[in-house]
N, C-alpha and C positions, 0 to 999 in steps of 0.2 A: 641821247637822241641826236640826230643827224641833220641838219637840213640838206636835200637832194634840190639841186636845180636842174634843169630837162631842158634842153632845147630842143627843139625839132626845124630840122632842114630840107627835111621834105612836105611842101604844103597841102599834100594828097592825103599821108600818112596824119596830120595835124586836122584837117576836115572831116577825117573817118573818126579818128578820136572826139574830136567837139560831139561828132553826131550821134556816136554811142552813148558817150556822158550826158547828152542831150536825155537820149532814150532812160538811160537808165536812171535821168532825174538827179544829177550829181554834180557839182563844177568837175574841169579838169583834173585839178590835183588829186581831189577826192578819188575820182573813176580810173588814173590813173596809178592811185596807192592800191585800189583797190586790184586792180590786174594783177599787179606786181606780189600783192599778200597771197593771192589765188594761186601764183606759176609758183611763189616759193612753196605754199603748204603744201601743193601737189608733187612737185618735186621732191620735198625734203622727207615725204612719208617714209616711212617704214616700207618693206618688202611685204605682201599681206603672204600671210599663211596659207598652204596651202595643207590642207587637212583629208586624206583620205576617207572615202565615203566607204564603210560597208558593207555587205552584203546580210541583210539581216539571219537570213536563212543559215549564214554559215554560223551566226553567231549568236544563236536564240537557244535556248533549252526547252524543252516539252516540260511537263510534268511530271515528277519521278512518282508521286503519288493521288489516286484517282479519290474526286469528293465522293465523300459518304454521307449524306444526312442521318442527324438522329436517331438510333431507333428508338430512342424514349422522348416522350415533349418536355418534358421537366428538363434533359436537358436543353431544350431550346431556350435563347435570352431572353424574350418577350414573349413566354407562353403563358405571363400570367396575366397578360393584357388580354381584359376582354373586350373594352371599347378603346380601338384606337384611334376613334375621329378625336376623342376627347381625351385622350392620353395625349395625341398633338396639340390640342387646344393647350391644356395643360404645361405641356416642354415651351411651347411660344409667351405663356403668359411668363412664365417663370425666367423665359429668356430676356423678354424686357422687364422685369421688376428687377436684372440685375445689373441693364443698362440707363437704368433713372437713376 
């Protein structure tokens, strides 16, 4: 670590500083490290990416194959659910008895 000492010879440019550091509730040195961390992180970033956007349309596929529902109910998943208020009653209780 460094110690940086600062003068300032312009007492305009030293008034605007107090006032900011005032504003932003900071001594000098503090408000002043603080500028100074802000112009290096923004300058020393990285180039951002720039990432080509898309067009969905060129780049989506349809469906090669069209739904068909069952022709039998048997094979439907839950065709043997006759009450499903209490079939869900049921999946919720069993959900927290296995969260206790």
């Amino acid at each position: 670590m460094q110690d940086i000492h600062l003068t300032l010879h312009d007492p305009q440019l030293e008034q605007a500083l107090l006032r900011l550091a005032k504003q932003q509730q900071q001594n000098l040195p503090e408000f002043v490290l603080s500028i100074l961390s802000r112009y290096v992180n923004e300058t020393e970033q990285p180039e951002t990416l720039s990432i080509q956007k898309l067009d969905p349309f060129q780049h989506s596929q349809a469906p090669s194959e069209k739904f068909q529902s069952p022709e039998n109910n048997a094979d439907l998943v839950f065709a043997d659910i006759d009450d499903s208020l209490n079939f869900a009653k049921q999946l919720r209780q069993q959900a927290w008895q296995r969260h206790d």
